[in-house]
N, CA, C and O atoms as a GROMACS GRO file, in nm:
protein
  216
    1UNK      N    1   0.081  -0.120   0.000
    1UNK     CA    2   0.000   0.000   0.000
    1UNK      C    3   0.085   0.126   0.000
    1UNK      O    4   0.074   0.222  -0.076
    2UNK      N    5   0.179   0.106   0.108
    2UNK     CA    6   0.318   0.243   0.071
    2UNK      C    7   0.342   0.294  -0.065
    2UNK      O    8   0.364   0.406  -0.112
    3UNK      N    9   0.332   0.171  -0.117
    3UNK     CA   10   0.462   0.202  -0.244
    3UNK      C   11   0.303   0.252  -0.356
    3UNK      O   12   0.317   0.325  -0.454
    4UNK      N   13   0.215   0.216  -0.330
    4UNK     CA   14   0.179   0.295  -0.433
    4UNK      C   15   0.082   0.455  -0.377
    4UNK      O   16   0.006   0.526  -0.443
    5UNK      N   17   0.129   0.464  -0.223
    5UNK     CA   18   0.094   0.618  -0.150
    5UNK      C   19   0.193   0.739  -0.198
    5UNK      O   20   0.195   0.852  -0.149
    6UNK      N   21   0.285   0.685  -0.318
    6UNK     CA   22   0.388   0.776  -0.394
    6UNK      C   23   0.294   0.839  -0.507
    6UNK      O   24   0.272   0.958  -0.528
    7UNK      N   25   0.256   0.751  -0.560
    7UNK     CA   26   0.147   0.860  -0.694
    7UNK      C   27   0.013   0.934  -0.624
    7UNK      O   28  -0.083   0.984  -0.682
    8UNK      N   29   0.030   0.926  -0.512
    8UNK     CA   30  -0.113   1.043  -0.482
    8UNK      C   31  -0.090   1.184  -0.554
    8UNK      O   32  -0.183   1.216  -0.628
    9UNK      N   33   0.004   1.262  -0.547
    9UNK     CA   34   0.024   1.352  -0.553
    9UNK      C   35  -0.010   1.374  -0.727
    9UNK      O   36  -0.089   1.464  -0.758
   10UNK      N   37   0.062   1.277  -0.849
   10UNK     CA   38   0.038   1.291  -0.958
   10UNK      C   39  -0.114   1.314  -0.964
   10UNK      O   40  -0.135   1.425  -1.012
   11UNK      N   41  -0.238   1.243  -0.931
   11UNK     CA   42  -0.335   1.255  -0.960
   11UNK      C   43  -0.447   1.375  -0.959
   11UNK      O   44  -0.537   1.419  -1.031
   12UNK      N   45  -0.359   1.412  -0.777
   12UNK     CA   46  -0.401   1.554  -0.746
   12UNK      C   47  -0.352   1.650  -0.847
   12UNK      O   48  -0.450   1.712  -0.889
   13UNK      N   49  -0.262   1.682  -0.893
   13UNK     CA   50  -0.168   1.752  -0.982
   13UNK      C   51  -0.246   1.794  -1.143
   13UNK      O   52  -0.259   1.908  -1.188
   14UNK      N   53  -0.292   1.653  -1.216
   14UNK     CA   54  -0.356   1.623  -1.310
   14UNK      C   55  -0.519   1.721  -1.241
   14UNK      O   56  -0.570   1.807  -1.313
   15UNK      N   57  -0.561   1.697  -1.141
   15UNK     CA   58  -0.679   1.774  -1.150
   15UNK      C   59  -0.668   1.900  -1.104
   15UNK      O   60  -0.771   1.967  -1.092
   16UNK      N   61  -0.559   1.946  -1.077
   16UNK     CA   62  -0.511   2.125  -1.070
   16UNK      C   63  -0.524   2.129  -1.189
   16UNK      O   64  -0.630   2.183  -1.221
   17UNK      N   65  -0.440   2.080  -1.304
   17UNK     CA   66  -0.390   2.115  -1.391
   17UNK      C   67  -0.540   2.158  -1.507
   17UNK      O   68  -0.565   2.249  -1.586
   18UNK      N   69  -0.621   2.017  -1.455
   18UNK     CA   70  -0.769   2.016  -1.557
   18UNK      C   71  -0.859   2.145  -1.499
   18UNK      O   72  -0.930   2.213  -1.573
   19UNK      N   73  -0.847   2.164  -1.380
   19UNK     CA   74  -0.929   2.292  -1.320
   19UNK      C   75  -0.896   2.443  -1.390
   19UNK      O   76  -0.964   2.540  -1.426
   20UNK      N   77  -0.737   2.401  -1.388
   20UNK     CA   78  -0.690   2.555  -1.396
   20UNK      C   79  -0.746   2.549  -1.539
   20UNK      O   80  -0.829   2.625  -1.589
   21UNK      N   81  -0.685   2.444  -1.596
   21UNK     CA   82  -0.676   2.470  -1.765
   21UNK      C   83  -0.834   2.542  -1.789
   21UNK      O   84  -0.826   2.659  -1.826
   22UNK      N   85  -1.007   2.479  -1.772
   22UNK     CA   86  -1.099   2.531  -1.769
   22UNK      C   87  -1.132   2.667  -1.746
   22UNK      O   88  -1.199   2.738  -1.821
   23UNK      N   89  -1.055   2.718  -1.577
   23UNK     CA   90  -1.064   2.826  -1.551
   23UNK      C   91  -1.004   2.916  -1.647
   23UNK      O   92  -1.074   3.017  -1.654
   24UNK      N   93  -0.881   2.922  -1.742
   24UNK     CA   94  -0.768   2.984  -1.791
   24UNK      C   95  -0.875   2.976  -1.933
   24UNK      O   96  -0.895   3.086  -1.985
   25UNK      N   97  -0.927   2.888  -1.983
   25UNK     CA   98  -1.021   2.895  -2.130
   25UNK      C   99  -1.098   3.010  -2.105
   25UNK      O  100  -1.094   3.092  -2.196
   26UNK      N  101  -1.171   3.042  -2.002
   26UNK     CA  102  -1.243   3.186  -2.008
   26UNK      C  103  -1.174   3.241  -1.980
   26UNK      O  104  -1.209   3.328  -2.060
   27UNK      N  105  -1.098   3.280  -1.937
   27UNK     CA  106  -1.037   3.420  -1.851
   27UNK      C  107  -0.927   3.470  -1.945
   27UNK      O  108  -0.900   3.588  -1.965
   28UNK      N  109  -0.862   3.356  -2.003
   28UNK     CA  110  -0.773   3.400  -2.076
   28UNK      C  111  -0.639   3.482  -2.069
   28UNK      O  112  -0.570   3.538  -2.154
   29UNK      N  113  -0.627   3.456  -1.869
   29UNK     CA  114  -0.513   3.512  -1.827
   29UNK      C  115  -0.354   3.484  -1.818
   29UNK      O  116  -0.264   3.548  -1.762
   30UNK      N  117  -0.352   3.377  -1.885
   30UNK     CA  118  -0.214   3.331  -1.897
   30UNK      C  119  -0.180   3.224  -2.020
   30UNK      O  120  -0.268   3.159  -2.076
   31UNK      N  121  -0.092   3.220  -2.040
   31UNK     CA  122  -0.005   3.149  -2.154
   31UNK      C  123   0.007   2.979  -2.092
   31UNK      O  124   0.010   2.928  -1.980
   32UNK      N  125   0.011   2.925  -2.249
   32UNK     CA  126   0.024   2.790  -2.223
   32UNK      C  127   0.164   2.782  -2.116
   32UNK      O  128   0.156   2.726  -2.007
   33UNK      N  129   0.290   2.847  -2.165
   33UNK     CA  130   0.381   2.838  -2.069
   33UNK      C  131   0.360   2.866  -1.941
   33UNK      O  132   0.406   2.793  -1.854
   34UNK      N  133   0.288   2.976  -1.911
   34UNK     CA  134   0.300   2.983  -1.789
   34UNK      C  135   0.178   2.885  -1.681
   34UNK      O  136   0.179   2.871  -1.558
   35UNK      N  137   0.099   2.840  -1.765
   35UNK     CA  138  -0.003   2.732  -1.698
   35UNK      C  139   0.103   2.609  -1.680
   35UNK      O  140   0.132   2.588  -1.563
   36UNK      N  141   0.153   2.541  -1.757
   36UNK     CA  142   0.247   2.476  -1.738
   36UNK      C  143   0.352   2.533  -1.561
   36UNK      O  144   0.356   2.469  -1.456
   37UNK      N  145   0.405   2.638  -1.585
   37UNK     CA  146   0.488   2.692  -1.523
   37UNK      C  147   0.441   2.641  -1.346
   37UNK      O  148   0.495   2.571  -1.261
   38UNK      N  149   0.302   2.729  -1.354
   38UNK     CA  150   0.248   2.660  -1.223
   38UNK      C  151   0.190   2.538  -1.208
   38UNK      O  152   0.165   2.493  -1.096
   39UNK      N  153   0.159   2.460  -1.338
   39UNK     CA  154   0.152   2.316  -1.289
   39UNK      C  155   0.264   2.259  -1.209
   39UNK      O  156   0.240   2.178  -1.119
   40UNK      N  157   0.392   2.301  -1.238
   40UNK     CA  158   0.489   2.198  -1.177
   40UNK      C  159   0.500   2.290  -1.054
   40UNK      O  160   0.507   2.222  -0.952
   41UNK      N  161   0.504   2.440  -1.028
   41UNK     CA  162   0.540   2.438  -0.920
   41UNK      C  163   0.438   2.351  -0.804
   41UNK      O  164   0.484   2.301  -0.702
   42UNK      N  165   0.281   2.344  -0.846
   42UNK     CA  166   0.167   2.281  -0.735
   42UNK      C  167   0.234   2.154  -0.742
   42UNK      O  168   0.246   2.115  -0.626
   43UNK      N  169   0.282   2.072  -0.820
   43UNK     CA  170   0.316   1.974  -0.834
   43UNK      C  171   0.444   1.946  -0.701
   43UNK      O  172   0.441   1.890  -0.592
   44UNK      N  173   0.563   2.030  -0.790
   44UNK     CA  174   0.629   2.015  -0.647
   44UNK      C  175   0.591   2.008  -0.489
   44UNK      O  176   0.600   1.924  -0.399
   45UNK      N  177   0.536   2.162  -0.506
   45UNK     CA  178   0.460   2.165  -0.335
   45UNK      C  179   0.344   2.023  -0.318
   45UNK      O  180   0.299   1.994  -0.207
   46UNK      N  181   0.325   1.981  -0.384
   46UNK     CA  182   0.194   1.887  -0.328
   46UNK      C  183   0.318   1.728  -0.340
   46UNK      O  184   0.268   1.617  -0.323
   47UNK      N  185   0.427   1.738  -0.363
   47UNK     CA  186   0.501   1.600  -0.355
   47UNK      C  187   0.601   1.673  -0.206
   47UNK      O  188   0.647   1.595  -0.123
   48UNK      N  189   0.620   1.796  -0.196
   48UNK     CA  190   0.754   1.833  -0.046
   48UNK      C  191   0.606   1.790   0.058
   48UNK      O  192   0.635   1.732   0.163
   49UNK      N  193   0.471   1.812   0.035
   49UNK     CA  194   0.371   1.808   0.173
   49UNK      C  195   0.394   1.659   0.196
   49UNK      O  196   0.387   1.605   0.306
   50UNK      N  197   0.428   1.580   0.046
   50UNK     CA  198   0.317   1.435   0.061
   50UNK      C  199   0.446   1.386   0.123
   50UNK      O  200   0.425   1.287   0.194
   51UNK      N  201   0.565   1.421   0.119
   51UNK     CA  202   0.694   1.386   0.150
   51UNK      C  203   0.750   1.407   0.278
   51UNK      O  204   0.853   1.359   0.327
   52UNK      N  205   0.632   1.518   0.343
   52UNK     CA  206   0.699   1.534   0.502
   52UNK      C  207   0.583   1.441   0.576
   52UNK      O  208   0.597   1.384   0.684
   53UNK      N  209   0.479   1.439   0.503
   53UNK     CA  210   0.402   1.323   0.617
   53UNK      C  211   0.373   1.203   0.616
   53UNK      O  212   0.289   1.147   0.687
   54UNK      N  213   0.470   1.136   0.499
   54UNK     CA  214   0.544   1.002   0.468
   54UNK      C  215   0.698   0.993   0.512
   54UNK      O  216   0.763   0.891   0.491
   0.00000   0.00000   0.00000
């Protein structure tokens, strides 16, 4: 069960990424790069959280 409590974080990540992307189709406030840009940073932060309480 450990070993697969390592991909939580990808899944969460994937549904930032699908939220933002929706939100970002209307609003139209940022660039594919920079949606990207903050995908990985949530990404990181949501693998240093999943990493201090594992």
């Amino acid at each position: 069960m450990s070993a697969l409590a390592v991909f939580i974080p990808f899944p969460l990540t994937a549904l930032f990424a699908i939220l933002f992307y929706r939100f970002n189709r209307r609003r139209k406030w940022f660039t594919v790069g920079e949606m990207i840009f903050w995908d990985i940073i949530v990404l990181i932060v949501l693998q240093l959280i999943w990493l201090i309480w594992f």
